[in-house]
N, C-alpha and C positions, 0 to 999 in steps of 0.2 A: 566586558564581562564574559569570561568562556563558560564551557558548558563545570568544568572542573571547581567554578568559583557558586556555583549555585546550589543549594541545599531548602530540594522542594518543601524539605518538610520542618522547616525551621522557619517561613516565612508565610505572609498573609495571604487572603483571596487575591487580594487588591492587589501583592506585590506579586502573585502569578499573574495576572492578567497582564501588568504592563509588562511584566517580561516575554508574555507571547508575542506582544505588541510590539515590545521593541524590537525582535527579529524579527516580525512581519515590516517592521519599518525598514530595516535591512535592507532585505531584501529587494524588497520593492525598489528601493534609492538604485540599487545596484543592477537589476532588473529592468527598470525604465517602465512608465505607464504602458507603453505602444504595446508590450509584452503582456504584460501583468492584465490589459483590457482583456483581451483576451485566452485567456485561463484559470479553467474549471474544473481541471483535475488535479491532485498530488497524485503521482505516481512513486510506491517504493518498489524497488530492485534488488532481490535479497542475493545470496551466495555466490558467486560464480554467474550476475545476470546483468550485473551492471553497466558494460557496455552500449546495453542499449541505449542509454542514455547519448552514447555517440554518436548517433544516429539524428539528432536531431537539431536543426538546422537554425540558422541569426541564434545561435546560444549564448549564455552569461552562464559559467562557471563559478560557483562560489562554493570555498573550502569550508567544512562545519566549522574550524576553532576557529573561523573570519563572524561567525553567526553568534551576537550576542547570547548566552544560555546553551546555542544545540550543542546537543550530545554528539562525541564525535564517537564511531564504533572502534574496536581495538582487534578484531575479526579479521583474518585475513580474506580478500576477495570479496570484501568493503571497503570500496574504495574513498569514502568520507568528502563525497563531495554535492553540492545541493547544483543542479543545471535547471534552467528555463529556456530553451526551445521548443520551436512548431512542428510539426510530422513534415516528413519529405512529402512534399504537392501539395501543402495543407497552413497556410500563412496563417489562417485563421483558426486553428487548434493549438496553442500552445497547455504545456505541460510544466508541472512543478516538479521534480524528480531528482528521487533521493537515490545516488548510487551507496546504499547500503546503510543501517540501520545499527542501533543500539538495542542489545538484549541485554534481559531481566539476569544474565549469569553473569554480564559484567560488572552491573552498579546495584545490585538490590533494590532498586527506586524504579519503579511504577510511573511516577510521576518523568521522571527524566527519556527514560520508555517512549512514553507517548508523546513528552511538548514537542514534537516535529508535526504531529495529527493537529494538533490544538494552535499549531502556527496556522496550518491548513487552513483550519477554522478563519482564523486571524486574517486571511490574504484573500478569502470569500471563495474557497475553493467548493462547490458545489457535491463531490463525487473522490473515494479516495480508492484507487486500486491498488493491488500489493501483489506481491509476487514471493516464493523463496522456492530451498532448496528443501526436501524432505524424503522420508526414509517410507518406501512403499508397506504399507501395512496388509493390504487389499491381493493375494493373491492371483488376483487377472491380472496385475500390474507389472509394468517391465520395468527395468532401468531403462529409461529416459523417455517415456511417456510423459504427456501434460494433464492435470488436473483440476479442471474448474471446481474451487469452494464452494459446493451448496450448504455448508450447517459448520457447527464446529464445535467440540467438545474443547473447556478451556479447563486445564489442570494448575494453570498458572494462578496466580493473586488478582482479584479482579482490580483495573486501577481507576473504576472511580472508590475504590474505598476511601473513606475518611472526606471530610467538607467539600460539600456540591460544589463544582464551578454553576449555578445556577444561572451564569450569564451567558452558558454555553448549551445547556440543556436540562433536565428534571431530574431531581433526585432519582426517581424508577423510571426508567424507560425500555421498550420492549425490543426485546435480540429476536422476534419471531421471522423476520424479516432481517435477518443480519445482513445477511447478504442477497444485494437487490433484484426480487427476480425479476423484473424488467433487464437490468443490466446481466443478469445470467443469461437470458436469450441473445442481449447483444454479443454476449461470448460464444457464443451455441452457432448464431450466426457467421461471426468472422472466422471459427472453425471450417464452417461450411466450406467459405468464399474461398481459402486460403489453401484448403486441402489438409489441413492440419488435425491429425487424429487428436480430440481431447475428449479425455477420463471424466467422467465426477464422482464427486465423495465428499465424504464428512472430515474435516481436517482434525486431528488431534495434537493440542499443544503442551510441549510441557515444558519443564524452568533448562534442560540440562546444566550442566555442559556435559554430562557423561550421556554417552548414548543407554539405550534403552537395553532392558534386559528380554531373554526370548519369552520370560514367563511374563514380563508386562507388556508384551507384543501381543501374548494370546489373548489376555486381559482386555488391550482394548481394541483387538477385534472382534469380542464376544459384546462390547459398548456399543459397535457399530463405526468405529474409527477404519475409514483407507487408507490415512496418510499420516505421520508426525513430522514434530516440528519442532522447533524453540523460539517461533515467533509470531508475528500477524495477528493473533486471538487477541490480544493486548488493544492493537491497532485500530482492529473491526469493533472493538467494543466502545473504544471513546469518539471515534468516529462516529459508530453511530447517537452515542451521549452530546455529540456537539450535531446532529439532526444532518450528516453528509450520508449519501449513499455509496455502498458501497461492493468491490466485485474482486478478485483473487483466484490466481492462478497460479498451481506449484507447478514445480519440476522433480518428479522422482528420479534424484539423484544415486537412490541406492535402495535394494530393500533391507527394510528392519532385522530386526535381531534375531535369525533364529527361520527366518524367513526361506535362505540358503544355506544350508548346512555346511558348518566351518569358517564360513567368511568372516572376516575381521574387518569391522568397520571403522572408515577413517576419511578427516576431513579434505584432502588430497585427494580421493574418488570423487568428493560430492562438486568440489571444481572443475574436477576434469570431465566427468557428463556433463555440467552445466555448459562447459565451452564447446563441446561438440552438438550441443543441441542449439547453439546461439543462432544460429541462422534461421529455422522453423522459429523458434522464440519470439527474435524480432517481427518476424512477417505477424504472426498471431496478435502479439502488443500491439502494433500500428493498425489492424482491420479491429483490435478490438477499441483503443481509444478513437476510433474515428466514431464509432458507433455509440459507445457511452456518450461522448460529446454530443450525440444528435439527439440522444433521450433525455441526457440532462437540461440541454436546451435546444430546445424545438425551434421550428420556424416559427416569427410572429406571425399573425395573422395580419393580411393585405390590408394596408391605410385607404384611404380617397387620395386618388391622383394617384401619383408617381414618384415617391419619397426616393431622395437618393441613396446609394450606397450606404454610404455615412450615416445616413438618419435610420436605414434599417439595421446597421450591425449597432448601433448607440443602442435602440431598445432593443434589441436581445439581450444586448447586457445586465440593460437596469434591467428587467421584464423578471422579477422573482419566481424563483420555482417551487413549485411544491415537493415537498419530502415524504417517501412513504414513510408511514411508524413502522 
């Protein structure tokens, strides 16, 4: 079943859920346990970021229309393919990661949007980090600066509209903590370690595909917006309806409309920063998932005796975490 043959909103609770199911079963077959034990994060790669994903070592490649339901993106500089590998030095960190993502200006569907979060969910992903490309709203801001999401104004369609998945989360749940400040310090820190200058700000999303005008630029930086986008709000928000935490880091690929006087914005720029920044990029990614992985799951604490290897990475795994609201 490709993602072309699914129509979220023609069908029951019951038949969304097996269908998260059945690409979580996908994957996993394709994937292998040894891997899958081991991983706690979904990681998305937005614009011009996906590379990183090359980086990462004993990998399974698997293409979106090989994935029962996922959406595949039709974006260029999405490269439409799902990898599970571990960090370079790191056997015991693997990652789920999507090089490149489905927006709300391709398929009007909400639902098709997000079932890559809700596979997440589906494969016991504890934590989802997301990354893109955006248009600097925040006048301190340069082209090619990084900026860690603290907050985010969403203009888009919220997608839990319409019937609870209630087997994933509550009808209301709280965005006050959208983005996890425990995991914002882990970002704060791999900054540090790394040397890597990073920004923060309030993200602002909106549907495009047309970019923005100068006068809805002044608009929403009088809202308190530094950065837009046409994606992630969507993400962060079912993410956290299915109770994952979660953390986000753009790349101002360009500034907004109106921002420099005369520039004409185009998607050809926002690639071409993003591949000149991939080197600081990746460094920042790898110190920041090493650090989320250590908040999401902690050391156990010391048994009686001397438990082997084996029997202390076994209970890390079951060893349930707690979620902030």
């Amino acid at each position: 079943m490709s993602q072309a043959q699914i129509s979220t909103k023609s069908i029951s609770l019951e038949e969304r859920y097996t269908a998260f199911a059945k690409a979580a079963r996908y994957i996993e077959e394709k994937a292998g346990p040894s891997r899958m034990a081991n991983c706690r994060i979904g990681l998305v790669l937005g614009s011009g970021l996906g590379d990183y994903a090359d980086t990462l070592q004993n990998a399974v490649q698997i293409p979106y229309n090989e994935i029962p339901g996922y959406p595949c993106s039709t974006v260029k500089g999405h490269a439409g393919k799902l990898v599970i590998g571990h960090l370079v030095n790191h056997p015991e960190i693997y990652v789920v990661t999507m090089k490149g993502r489905k927006h709300y200006y391709e398929c009007l569907d909400m639902d098709l949007v997000t079932f890559p979060i809700r596979v997440f969910k589906s494969l016991g992903c504890k934590a989802v980090f997301t990354t893109n490309a955006t248009g600097g709203i925040n006048e301190n801001f340069k082209v090619g600066d990084f900026m860690m999401i603290t907050d985010q104004i969403n203009m888009m369609p919220n997608p839990c509209l319409g019937p609870n998945l209630a087997k994933h989360g509550s009808r209301f749940f709280d965005m006050g903590t959208g983005y996890d400040p425990e995991l914002q310090d882990c970002l704060r820190d791999a900054a540090a370690a790394t040397g890597v200058e990073l920004k923060e700000g309030v993200y602002l999303a909106v549907t495009g595909p047309s970019y923005e005008t100068p006068a809805e630029i002044r608009m929403f930086r009088s809202w308190g917006g530094d950065n837009v986008g046409m994606s992630t709000a969507p993400e962060i928000i079912v993410a956290r309806h299915c109770g994952m935490r979660c953390a986000a880091i753009s790349c101002i690929t360009n500034m907004a409309a109106g921002v420099i006087k005369g520039h004409v914005l185009n998607h050809k720029e926002v690639e071409e920063v993003a591949r000149k920044r991939k080197p600081m990029f990746k460094k920042l990614l790898s110190a920041s998932i090493e650090r989320i992985n250590k908040a999401i799951c902690p050391p156990c604490p010391p048994a009686e005796g001397k438990p082997s290897n084996i029997a202390i990475a076994t209970q890390c795994v079951l060893q349930p975490q707690e979620v902030n609201a």
